[in-house]
C-alpha positions, 0 to 999 in steps of 0.5 A: 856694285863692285867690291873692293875684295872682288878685285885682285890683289894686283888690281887693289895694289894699282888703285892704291898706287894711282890714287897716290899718283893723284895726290902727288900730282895735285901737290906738284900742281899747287907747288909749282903755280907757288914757284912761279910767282919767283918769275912772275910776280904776281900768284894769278898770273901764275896759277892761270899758267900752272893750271893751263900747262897741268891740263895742257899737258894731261889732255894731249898725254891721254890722247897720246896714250891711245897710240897703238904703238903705247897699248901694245905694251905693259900697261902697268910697265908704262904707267911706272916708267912715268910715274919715275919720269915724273919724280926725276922731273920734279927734283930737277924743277928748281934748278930749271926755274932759276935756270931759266929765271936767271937766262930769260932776264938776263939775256933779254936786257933791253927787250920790252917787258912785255916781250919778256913775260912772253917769252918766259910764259912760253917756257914755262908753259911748256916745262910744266906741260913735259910732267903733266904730259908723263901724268896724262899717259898713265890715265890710258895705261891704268884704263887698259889694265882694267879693260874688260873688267866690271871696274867702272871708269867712274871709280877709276878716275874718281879715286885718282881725283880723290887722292888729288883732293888730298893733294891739293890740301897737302901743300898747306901743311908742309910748305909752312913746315919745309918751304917749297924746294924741301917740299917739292923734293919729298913729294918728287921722291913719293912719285918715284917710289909710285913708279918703282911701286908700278915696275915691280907690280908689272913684272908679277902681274900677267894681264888675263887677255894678254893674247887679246887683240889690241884694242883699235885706238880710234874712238866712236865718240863724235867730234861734236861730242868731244868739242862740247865736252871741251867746252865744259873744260872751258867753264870748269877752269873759267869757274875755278880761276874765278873763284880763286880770285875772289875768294883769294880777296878776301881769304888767306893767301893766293895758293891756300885758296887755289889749294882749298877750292881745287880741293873741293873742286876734286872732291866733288869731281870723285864724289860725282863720278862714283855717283854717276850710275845713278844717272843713265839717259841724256835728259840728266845731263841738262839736269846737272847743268842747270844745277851747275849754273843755278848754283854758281850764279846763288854763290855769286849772289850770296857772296857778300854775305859770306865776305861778311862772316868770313871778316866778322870771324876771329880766328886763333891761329893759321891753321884754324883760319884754314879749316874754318874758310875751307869748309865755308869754300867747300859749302859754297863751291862743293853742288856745283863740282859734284856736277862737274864729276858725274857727267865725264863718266855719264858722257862716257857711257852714253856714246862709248861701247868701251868706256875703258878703251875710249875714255881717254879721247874724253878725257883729252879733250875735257883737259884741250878745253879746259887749259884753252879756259884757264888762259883766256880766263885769267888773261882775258875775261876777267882783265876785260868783262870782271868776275862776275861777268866772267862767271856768266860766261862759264854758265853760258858754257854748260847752258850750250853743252847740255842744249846741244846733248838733249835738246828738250826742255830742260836743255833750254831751261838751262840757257835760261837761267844762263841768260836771265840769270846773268843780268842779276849776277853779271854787276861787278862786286864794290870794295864795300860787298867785298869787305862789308864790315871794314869798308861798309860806308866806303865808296870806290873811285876807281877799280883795275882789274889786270891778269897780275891782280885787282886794284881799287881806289876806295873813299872811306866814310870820311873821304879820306883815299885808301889804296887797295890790292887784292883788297887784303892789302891798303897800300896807302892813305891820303889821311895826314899822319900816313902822308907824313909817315910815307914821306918819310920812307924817301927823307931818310936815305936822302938825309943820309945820302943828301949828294944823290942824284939819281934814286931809285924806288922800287915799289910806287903804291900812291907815289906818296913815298916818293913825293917826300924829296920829289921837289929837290932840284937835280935829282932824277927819279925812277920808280918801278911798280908790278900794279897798272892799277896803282900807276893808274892812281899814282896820276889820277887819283893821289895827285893832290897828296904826292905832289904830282909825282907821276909827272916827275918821276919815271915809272915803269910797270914791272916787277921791282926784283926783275928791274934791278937784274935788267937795268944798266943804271947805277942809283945813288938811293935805293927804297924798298918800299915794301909791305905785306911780305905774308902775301905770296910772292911779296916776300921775294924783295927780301931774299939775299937775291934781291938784296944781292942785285940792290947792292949791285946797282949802288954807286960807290957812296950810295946807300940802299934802305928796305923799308919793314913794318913791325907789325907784319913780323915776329922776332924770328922772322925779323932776324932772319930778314936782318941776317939775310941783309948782313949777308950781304951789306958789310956796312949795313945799319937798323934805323927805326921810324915810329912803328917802321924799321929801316935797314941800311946798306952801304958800300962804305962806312956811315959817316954822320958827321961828313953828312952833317957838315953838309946840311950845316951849308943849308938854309933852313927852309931846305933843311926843313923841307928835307927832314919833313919839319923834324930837323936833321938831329931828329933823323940822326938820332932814330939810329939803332944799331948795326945790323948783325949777321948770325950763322945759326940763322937761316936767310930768306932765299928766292927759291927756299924762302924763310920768312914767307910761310912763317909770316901768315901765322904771325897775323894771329898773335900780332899784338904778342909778336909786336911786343916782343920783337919791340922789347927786344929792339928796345934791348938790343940798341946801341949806347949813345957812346958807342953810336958817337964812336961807330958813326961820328969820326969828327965833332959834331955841332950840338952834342948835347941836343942830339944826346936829348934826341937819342934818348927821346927816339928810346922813350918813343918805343918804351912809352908804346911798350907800356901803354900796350901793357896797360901801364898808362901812367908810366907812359904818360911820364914817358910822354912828357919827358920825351916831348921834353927832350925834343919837341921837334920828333913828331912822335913825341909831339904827336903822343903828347897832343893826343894825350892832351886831345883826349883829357879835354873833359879834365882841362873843362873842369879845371877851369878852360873853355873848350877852345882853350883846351884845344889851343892847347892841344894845337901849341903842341903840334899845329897840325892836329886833325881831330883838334882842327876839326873841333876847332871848325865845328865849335866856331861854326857853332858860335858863327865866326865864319871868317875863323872857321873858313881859316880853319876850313883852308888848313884842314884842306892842306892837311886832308885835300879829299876831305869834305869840310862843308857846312 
């Protein structure tokens, strides 16, 4: 076995150096598959495009890398030089992407958006396939210095993979410290300092058979070889798409999963070829791929199972989740890429006389293969067959390869288990294997899978519709009080902008958002959506609770920030309507870009709202976000409905008091159906205070964003962050005179009524701070008084009515019967499901059918997917 300290130090210092060039290589790759959701939206679209260019380009380099004119000279000269391109590239990365971000959508206003994403992808494909390109030159260089040498090809190439592994992981680490445009610069500096690392190695070193001949570039493995060993290419990328995707459904974000399983996929590639001497003949090749296969299929088998243990855990922090889920991914994944890593330098011993000199061609057309895998994978398979199909189809790949190597028992032992295999493991996967804890008595209704992401339709154990995406988000619920919650998102800023005629949503999710206005005359609508899946059901399956909003409104499947940049239109209203910004990518429309383009497309009275959930914050990330908003909005303004923020911005001044004039004008049936039965005192009084820009703080930038990679970590500590981003709110809100001053330039009607709102929207958050703290009989004082204060804010309402829902047993021992109980619960908000439903189920008890069939037709318009049978 060769030993390190028989290697000069020459050699020694060229593995270390090749191994870093791995490890930064790998980076890039993670880095920059991140960096293209900017463009496109959607982190599969992107990891399929970053993976196809990497291997693209690496593939074509080292077949490039044999010409005659490159092995003529230094090898170790060459391997510096692009290991410096590579550096240069990656510093210049950032600006080429907005480059060509900021050129593509704008001079192609008016072409399709499919036309756009072509164009786009082509560039891109080739801007990562130039470094990856630089990369796979030095494979053939770094080779040809250690030709003739007893240094085998499998320890080369295994510690080139093994400082990938480290690479890969590496973004996990420092892009929630540096974000990606610092992290992308250090690493482009590390490849530089490789590259002057190898420039001076070259100049001391003098090869040992420098008056050797140069070596023929021509190969003596045949093409058939070369065409099946691209094909194992094609399942080794197919397997690792595949896996990204599922796992990313029920892991952590996109590009920490793509990061851990292609560190495992790397691991497991240097562990099996520094254990490919074990094998030596072409009956082990069936072996290892029945193995692969095998192995791939059981994961798929078990998978549930891990879905299960991964929702049961409780993590306690990011970093935590990330080491628990990698080594559960690296036990799941790990068999089968040892596999993969042991038959690149097994092929290569079998059919090449000079592993060192022929190795490349190999390695090119395992690379060919694996980039043509990478794009029908994720842009063909898995959109048109589904995941579990799609890893028949890998299986089917090695099953062929190992027939065609050894045609012997085990090669056919191999399409076996490929084929019989495959009718156990190609059933796709339900929400409920997915999320067996959560969704276990879920039902689906309907299921898209697209390149951009999987959409599913779920109906809970109760029938009440859930929205899913990428299952770790639920978009929406067609349950009642999320209805009502949803609609608000459209009834404020038409409350504050009741003249607009043209609105525009950016984001549809299940079009309930927009349905809260979709039935005013004179309003146009257009609502932008990246989801085809959640279009889809839009139309078909929310159509009961958003008021067919999908034939009113015009909806277009694009991404909500490239919309607003391509679009001619100015809108009188703008909601964002936004949730999980932690995923990645989703926090793009809340960069100052975005909020830049949003300001652009606002008439001169128009008023833009971008919609937070307090949940899905800290108090830094809250300010950051509020600051990036100042930054752009002079007029900016923080309203705050229930357990959800909207910051507003304007062109002009907020002036309550014109708005107020205007609704004076409408009947109450409008004014009723606008402010969603609350009344327009309610609206009003769930101001705050204006936003404020702080130059200490930064702001959420597209291509250095903030927000983005501090946001993972707050799911851990959700309950403590929502607390004190609550509290400070609660401080920092204006005073009722100082809101009179700023809002009102004209006397208002009914002073007194809205002071009583004011206060009562103030007692809403208290009472939440302390009943989260324990405090509940401050909180219920709190309740009763804000109730007092304005019975028409339903979150007072809704506070005070639960209370009373669940002190039942209190109210039976005082003397009322169970139905009085209830009346009394339903005299303070008349749509109180839980109340309805025992109301159903006590006069079914006692057979006043006809009562029950009235209750029975109320709870239908509360919950239409509900089943309220006998």
């Amino acid at each position: 076995m060769l030993r390190f300290s028989s290697l000069s130090s020459a050699n020694r210092l060229l593995l270390a150096l090749y191994f870093i060039s791995g490890f930064s290589a790998l980076a890039f790759e993670v880095l920059w598959a991140r960096s293209l959701t900017q463009l496109f939206g959607s982190s599969v679209f992107s990891v399929s495009i970053t993976v196809s260019a990497f291997l693209a380009g690496l593939g074509l380099g080292s077949y490039v890398g044999r010409t005659r004119f490159l092995l003529k000279h230094n090898p170790i000269l060459v391997y510096g030089v692009v290991e410096i391109f590579v550096g240069v590239y990656a510093l210049a990365l950032s600006f080429l992407l907005s480059s060509i971000d900021s050129f593509s959508t704008e001079l192609m206003v008016g072409i399709s958006n499919s036309i756009l994403y072509l164009v786009q992808f082509v560039f891109i494909f080739f801007l990562l396939s130039v470094p990856a390109f630089a990369m796979g030159l030095g494979f053939p260089a770094v080779l040809r210095q250690f030709s003739g040498s007893n240094t085998s090809v499998g320890l080369i190439y295994g510690l080139n993979t093994l400082g990938g592994v480290f690479g890969a992981l590496c973004p996990l680490l420092i892009l929630p410290v540096f974000g990606w445009k610092t992290s992308n610069l250090v690493l482009g500096l590390a490849a530089i300092l490789v590259g002057l690392g190898a420039l001076f190695l070259s100049r001391n070193v003098m090869r040992a058979n420098q008056t050797a001949a140069v070596p023929s570039p021509t190969s003596k493995y045949p093409r058939n070889v070369l065409f099946m060993y691209a094909l194992v290419g094609f399942g080794v990328i197919s397997l690792e798409i595949i896996w990204t995707r599922l796992f990313g459904m029920v892991l952590l974000r996109t590009e920490y999963v793509m990061a851990i399983i292609l560190a495992s996929i790397l691991l497991g590639i240097a562990m099996g070829s520094f254990v490919s001497k074990l094998f030596s003949n072409k009956n082990a090749i069936p072996i290892i791929c029945i193995g692969i296969v095998s192995y791939a299929y059981l994961v798929t088998l078990i998978f549930p199972s891990a879905s299960y243990l991964i929702e049961s855990q409780k993590f306690a922090g990011l970093y935590s989740a990330l080491l628990q889920q990698g080594v559960l991914v690296l036990l799941l994944t790990l068999p089968c890429t040892i596999g993969f890593g042991a038959l690149f330098p097994l092929l290569s011993s079998l059919y090449g006389d000079n592993p060192h000199a022929e190795s490349p061609r190999l390695y090119a057309s395992n690379s060919l293969g694996s980039a043509i895998g990478g794009l029908v994978t994720g842009f063909v398979l898995i959109p048109v067959l589904g995941v579990s199909a799609s890893i028949v189809v890998a299986g089917l790949c090695f099953s062929a390869f190992s027939l065609f190597i050894s045609r012997n028992v085990y090669s056919y032992g191999a399409l076996c288990v490929a084929l019989l295999g495959g009718i156990f493991v190609g059933k796709d996967f339900g929400v409920s294997d997915l999320l067996p804890i959560s969704m276990k008595n879920s039902e689906t209704v309907f299921a898209r899978e697209t390149a951009l992401g999987t959409t599913h339709v779920v109906s809970d154990s109760i029938g009440d519709r859930l929205l899913l995406g990428d299952l770790q988000r639920m978009d929406a619920s067609s349950e009642y009080t999320a209805v009502q919650v949803q609609k608000n998102q459209s009834r404020l800023p038409y409350i504050l902008n009741p003249g607009a005629k043209e609105i525009l949503f950016l984001g549809v999710g299940t079009g309930i958002s927009i349905s809260g206005i979709s039935k005013l005359p004179h309003i146009s609508i257009d609502a932008v959506e990246l989801s085809k899946g959640a279009l889809e059901a839009t139309k078909n399956y929310f159509s009961e609770v958003n008021d067919n909003v999908g034939e009113k409104a015009r909806l277009f499947l694009e991404d909500g920030r490239r919309f607003l940049k391509r679009s001619q239109k100015t809108y009188d209203i703008i909601v964002g309507d936004l949730f999980h910004p932690d995923l990645i990518g989703r926090g793009d429309l809340l960069s100052i870009q975005s909020f830049q383009q949003a300001k652009k497309k606002l008439s001169s009275n128009g008023v833009f709202v971008q919609w937070i959930a307090l949940n899905q914050f800290d108090e830094y990330s809250f300010r950051v976000i509020e600051n990036t908003f100042a930054s752009v909005f002079e007029h900016g303004y923080i309203f705050v409905d229930g357990f959800r923020v909207a910051l507003v911005g304007k062109n002009e001044q907020l002036n309550l008091a014109a708005v107020f004039k205007i609704f004076e004008k409408l009947d109450d049936s409008q004014k009723d159906y606008i402010s969603g039965g609350e009344g327009i005192e309610t609206w009003f009084s769930r101001y705050w205070r204006k936003v404020k820009r702080d130059s200490r703080l930064p702001v959420q930038d597209l291509w250095s964003p903030v927000v983005e990679f501090a946001l993972p970590r707050i799911r851990f500590k959700q309950e403590e962050n929502f607390r004190n981003l609550t509290l400070a709110l609660l401080r920092s809100r204006d005073s009722f005179e100082t809101y009179i001053k700023d809002l009102f330039q004209l006397p208002i009607k009914s002073p007194m009524s809205l002071e009583n709102a004011y206060k009562a929207s103030s007692l809403n958050m208290a009472l939440w701070l302390a009943e989260s703290g324990g405090k509940m009989e401050e909180s219920q004082r709190m309740v009763q008084l804000a109730y007092g204060l304005n019975p028409l804010d339903r979150w007072s309402g809704f506070a005070l009515a639960d209370r009373l829902y669940g002190s039942q047993s209190a109210a039976t021992e005082a003397g009322y019967s169970k139905e009085q109980a209830l009346a009394k619960v339903l005299s303070i908000r008349p749509d109180h499901v839980e109340a309805l439903e025992d109301l159903l189920a006590l006069y079914r008890e006692g057979g006043n059918q006809a009562e029950a069939q009235e209750i029975v037709a109320r709870l239908r318009r509360l919950n239409p997917y509900r089943t309220y049978d006998n």
